[in-house]
C-alpha positions, 0 to 999 in steps of 0.5 A: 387592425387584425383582418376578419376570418372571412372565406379566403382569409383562413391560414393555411397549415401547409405553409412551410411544410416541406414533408408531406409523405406517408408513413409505412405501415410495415417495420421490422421488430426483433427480426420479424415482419410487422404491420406497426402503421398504427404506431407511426404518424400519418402524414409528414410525420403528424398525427391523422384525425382519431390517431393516437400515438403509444407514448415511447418515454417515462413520463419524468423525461428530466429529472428534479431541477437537473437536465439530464434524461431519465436514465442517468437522472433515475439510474438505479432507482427502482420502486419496490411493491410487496403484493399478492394474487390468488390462483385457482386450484382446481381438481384438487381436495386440499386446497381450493385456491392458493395465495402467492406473494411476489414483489413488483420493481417498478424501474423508474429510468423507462417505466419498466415492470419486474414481477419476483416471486420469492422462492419456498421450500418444497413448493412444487411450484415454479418461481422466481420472474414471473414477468420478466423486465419490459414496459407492461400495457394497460389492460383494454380498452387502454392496451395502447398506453402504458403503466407508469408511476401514477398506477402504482399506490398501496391496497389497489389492485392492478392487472397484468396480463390478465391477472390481477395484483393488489399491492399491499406494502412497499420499501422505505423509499418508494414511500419517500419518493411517491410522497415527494411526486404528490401521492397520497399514500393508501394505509397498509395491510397484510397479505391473506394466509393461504389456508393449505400453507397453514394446514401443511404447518399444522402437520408439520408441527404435529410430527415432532415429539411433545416428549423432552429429549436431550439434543447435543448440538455440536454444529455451532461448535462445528461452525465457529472453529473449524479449521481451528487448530491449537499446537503444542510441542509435547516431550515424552520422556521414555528413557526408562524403559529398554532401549528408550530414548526422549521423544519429541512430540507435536500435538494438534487439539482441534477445536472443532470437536475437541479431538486430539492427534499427535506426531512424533517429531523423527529427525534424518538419520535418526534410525527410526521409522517414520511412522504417520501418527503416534496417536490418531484424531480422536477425544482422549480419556483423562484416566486412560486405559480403563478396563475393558468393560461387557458389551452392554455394561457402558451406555449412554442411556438406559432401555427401560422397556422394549415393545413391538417387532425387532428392527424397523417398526419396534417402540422402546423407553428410555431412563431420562434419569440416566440410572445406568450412564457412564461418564468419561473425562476427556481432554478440554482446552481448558486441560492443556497448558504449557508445564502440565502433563497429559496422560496419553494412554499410560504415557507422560507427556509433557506440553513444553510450549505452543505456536502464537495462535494458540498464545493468543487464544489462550490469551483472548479466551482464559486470560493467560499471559505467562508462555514460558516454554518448558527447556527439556533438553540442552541447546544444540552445540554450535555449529562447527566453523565452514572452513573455505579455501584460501582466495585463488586470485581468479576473478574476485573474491565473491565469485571464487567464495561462491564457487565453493558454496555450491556445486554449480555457482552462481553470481553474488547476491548484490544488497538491491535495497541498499541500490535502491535507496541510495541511487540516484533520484532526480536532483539527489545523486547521492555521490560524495565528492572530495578533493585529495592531493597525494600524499608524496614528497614528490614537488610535481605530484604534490600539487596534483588534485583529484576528485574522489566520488565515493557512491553510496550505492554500491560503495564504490570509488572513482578518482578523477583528475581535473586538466591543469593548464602548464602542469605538464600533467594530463588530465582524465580518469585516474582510478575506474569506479569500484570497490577499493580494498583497505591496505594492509590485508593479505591477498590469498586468504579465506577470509573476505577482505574489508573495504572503504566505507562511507565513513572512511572518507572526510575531510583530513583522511589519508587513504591508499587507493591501489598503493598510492597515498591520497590526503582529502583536503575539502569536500563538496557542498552536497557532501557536507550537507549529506553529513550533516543530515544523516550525523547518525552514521558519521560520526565526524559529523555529529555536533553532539560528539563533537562537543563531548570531546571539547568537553572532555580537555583539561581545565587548563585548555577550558581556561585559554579558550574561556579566556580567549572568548573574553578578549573578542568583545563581539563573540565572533573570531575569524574561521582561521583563527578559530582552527588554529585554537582548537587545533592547538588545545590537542582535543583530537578534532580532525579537520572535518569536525572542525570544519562542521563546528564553523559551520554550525556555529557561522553566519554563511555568506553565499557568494553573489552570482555573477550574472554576465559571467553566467549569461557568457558562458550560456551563449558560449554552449548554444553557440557551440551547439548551433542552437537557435530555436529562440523565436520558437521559445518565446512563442510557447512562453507566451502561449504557457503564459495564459495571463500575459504577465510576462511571468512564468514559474521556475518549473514551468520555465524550467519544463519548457527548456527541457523540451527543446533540450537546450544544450546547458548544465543543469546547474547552470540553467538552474542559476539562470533561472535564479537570476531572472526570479522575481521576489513572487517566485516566478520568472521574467521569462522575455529577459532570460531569452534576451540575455541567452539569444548569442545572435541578437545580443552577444556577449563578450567570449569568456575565458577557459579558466572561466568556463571551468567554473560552470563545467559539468563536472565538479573540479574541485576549485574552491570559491572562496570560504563559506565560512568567513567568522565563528559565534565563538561565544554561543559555541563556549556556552553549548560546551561549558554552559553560561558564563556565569556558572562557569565563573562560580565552578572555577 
């Protein structure tokens, strides 16, 4: 039961209160001393008996349904107010008052006011911010609350500082948002006439002429072409008279004002004086010269009468008939077209031809689509032959042809966009490598291999040789990367000398690097594939060419191959019994073609990784390179692994091996990966720790021989045929058609 309010039962206000101080009255404002404890709270920051405190917010603190304050919920947004106020004109006869429009932006992020006052001609006023930006007190005796939206409505009046507004129109979306907040919008209506503006009009309107007159108005013209220029390339031929010769002209017609200039086109050495113009910038007659006429005789208008003093203050008539008028014929645009002749005054030139500007504004304005320049001399000879020395032997034969190209040489220009395209970018190397052996009688050197890298960068070459154990043959660099001379060329000569190409190398190519013979026996995996997808550049491993040439034997070869096909059943035949056939119908296959016609026409079988060989090999490396951040790899896998699956994806996995750089090849690691991969894609990351971690779970050692499988490098050991059979029926049919056509053909 609720205790009565008796004497000594009151609550009091104080409990758990800890502030009870009072306020300053003094503060600074802008750097400036003042009383402002009218503005604070009396006691522990709470207002005293009859106390008021000024409202230092907009009154929409959050906007609709959202949390956000008002100045980024309102940000931007501005209420616009079409008003007027009158203002007293005194000791002045004209005008007693004057009515002076402006617009109020009500800014609705802090409840600020704009007033604008848009500026007039010849007003005599200042205009422009009236009031500039800031939250406006009410007039008194509310001068200590502010205007807000609720103040603000059509056909009312408001008082700002002293003088009074009345609103009466606002923008589209101060409609839309005063109906959203529940206002209902006053009618609109128009803003009062000053009557000395009106009157200023009247006189205005009265100082122009009731009379007609006729105006040229070429500022339009002026406007949309200036800066316009139509070019032609003229002929003037004055072969006819003393000592004249054909001249070259160039004529500019400006469209701005339909003037013409034209230049003389002086070559070097030519004998003649480069004068600046042959005809300055001004309107050309159709019918030039014409005869010197009176001074009078030719007007544009004729004086009909003339009273009052001469000069200033005189009247005079003039004929709106144009009894008197002369009318000349100027040049137009519409005038010059390539073929016509222009007469400059007395001279015949003749537009020969035109820029592409002026093609397409004869195209846009007129409709013209034939351009055919006018040939009115013979083409130029060919240029002579530059005749270079023979090479000197010093340096290479770019840096001694530029030695005679320039006075001071410089260094051969390099093809920067072919090294661009074909360098190297991430996993594309853009490197063709081939195995050779020598092309020798020699037993030893017979049996050496080498790895030819051709790089499409820059057309360069490197030969390597692969360490053969109990060859007696050291291994290592055999040729240094550059660019190779083809054989046969003499060495001092002027003209540069060829070198091998991409298209130079494939399979079955002799090649004579530095006077030692090569045979290409086999090419790698990237190689072929580079080929293939580019077949437009080598045609070796172009399928369709390919074909044209099995099509192009004789009708006694097509027979052994149709019948050939017949004795299978199946429609596959092994790859080396599909080489021996093509190689003995002598269709001029080379061994790369016949290798990418197995290709096309096979099921390839990759060969199985061997997991344990890999994993061997892998802890073979990091045992050699001391690595033993295991412990640290499973703890960032596990923290990538925000679901604990215990699956990571390849990149993923892949990142995180980069970042401790373990010591692996990128192909063996990526193998690896491909191992341990799940059928989603994503990698068992605990295993592929477990199977490379050579301190808790060693693996057997591995042979050298074996370790050269996984080198760095490339070494040309074939891993058995990709290739193993040949659709030998589908390609038959490609070359010959189906069966049953060939059949009735033969």
């Amino acid at each position: 039961m609720a205790l009565p309010l008796l004497p000594g039962y009151s609550f009091n206000k104080n409990l758990g209160k800890d502030k009870f101080h009072k306020s300053q009255h003094f503060d600074y404002s802008n750097g400036v001393p003042m009383l402002v404890g009218s503005e604070k709270p009396g006691i522990g920051g709470e207002l005293l008996l009859g106390q008021k405190q000024k409202p230092k917010y907009s009154v929409f603190p959050k906007g609709e349904n959202s949390h956000a304050p008002s100045w980024v919920a309102f940000d931007k947004q501005v209420l616009c107010f079409d008003a007027f106020f009158q203002e007293v004109v005194p000791q002045s006869k004209e005008e007693k008052y004057r009515v002076r429009k402006c617009k109020i932006y009500f800014y609705l992020e802090d409840d600020t006011i704009q007033v604008v006052e848009p500026e007039f001609k010849n007003s005599g006023i200042p205009q422009g911010t009236l009031i500039r930006r800031h939250r406006i007190p009410l007039p008194p005796p509310n001068d200590d609350q502010f205007y807000n939206v609720h103040h603000f409505n059509i056909n009312q009046e408001m008082v700002l500082y002293a003088r009074t507004f009345k609103i009466m129109d606002c923008d589209l979306f101060t409609r839309n948002f005063l109906r959203k907040l529940g206002v209902r919008i006053n009618p609109t209506s128009n803003i009062p006439e000053d009557p000395y503006s009106k009157v200023r009009q009247q006189v205005e309107e009265s100082m122009k002429p009731l009379r007609p007159y006729e105006r040229q108005d070429t500022l339009k013209q002026f406007l949309d072409h200036d800066r316009n220029v139509l070019c032609f390339y003229c002929y003037w031929d004055d072969s006819y008279s003393m000592f004249g010769d054909p001249r070259e002209l160039i004529m500019h017609y400006f469209l701005a004002d339909d003037t013409i200039e034209i230049r003389e086109v002086i070559y070097p050495n030519s004998g003649r004086d480069a004068t600046p113009k042959f005809l300055h910038r001004s309107r050309l007659p159709k019918h030039a010269p014409i005869p010197v006429s009176q001074p009078g005789k030719k007007t544009d208008r004729t004086v009909l009468n003339v009273f009052g003093p001469m000069g200033h203050g005189g009247r005079y008539i003039l004929d709106s008939l144009k009894t008197g008028a002369v009318q000349e014929n100027f040049y137009k645009d519409c005038d010059l077209t390539i073929g016509s002749v222009v007469n400059v005054w007395g001279r015949r030139v003749i537009i020969c031809d035109c820029d592409n500007f002026t093609k397409e504004f004869y195209r846009t304005k007129y409709g013209i689509e034939d351009f055919t320049p006018v040939q009115y001399k013979a083409p130029p000879p060919p240029k002579p032959a530059r005749q270079v020395p023979p090479y000197n032997g010093f340096g290479s034969e770019e840096d001694s042809l530029c030695s005679c190209q320039s006075l001071l040489p410089k260094p051969p220009h390099k093809d920067f966009k072919k090294l661009m395209e074909k360098d190297r970018q991430g996993l594309e190397s853009n490197v063709l490598r081939f195995v050779g052996k020598m092309d020798t009688d020699n037993p030893i050197d017979k049996e050496r291999v080498f790895i030819i890298s051709f790089y499409l960068s820059d057309d360069t070459i490197a030969v390597f040789e692969p360490t053969q154990r109990n060859t007696g043959v050291i291994g290592g660099k055999f040729l240094e990367r550059g660019r190779v001379k083809k054989p046969g060329q003499a060495l001092f000569k002027s003209e540069m000398s060829e070198y091998f190409t991409a298209q130079d190398l494939y399979v079955g190519a002799r090649l004579v690097l530095n006077n030692q013979p090569f045979q290409l026996v086999d090419a790698d995996e990237y190689a072929f594939n580079y080929m293939e997808q580019h077949a437009e550049e080598f045609p070796r491993a172009n399928i369709a060419t390919i074909l044209s040439k099995i099509k192009s034997i004789s009708k006694e070869k097509q027979n052994q191959l149709l019948a050939m096909a017949d004795s299978g059943g199946n429609g596959f035949i092994l790859y080396e019994h599909f080489r021996s056939l093509l190689a003995a119908t002598d269709c001029g296959l080379s061994e790369h073609e016949i290798m990418m016609l197995g290709r096309s026409y096979s099921e390839r079988q990759e060969a199985e990784a061997d997991v344990a060989m890999m994993l061997a090999v892998a802890q073979d490396h990091l045992r050699k390179k001391h690595f033993e951040a295991f412990a640290d790899m499973v703890r960032v896998f596990t923290h990538e692994d925000r679901n604990r699956t215990g699956l990571l994806s390849s990149k993923e996995a892949r990142t995180i091996c980069k970042a401790f750089q373990l010591p692996l090849t990128d192909d063996l690691l990526r193998a690896l990966l491909k191992a341990y991969e799940r059928e989603s894609g994503e990698i068992d990351y605990h295993a592929f720790l477990s199977g490379i971690n050579w301190r808790e779970n060693p693996t057997p050692p591995v042979l050298p021989e074996d370790m050269l499988k996984f080198d760095v490098n490339w070494n040309g050991t074939p891993q058995g045929l990709a290739v193993r059979s040949v659709h030998y029926a589908l390609l038959l049919e490609d070359v010959f058609g189906p069966r049953g056509t060939t059949a009735t053909e033969n």
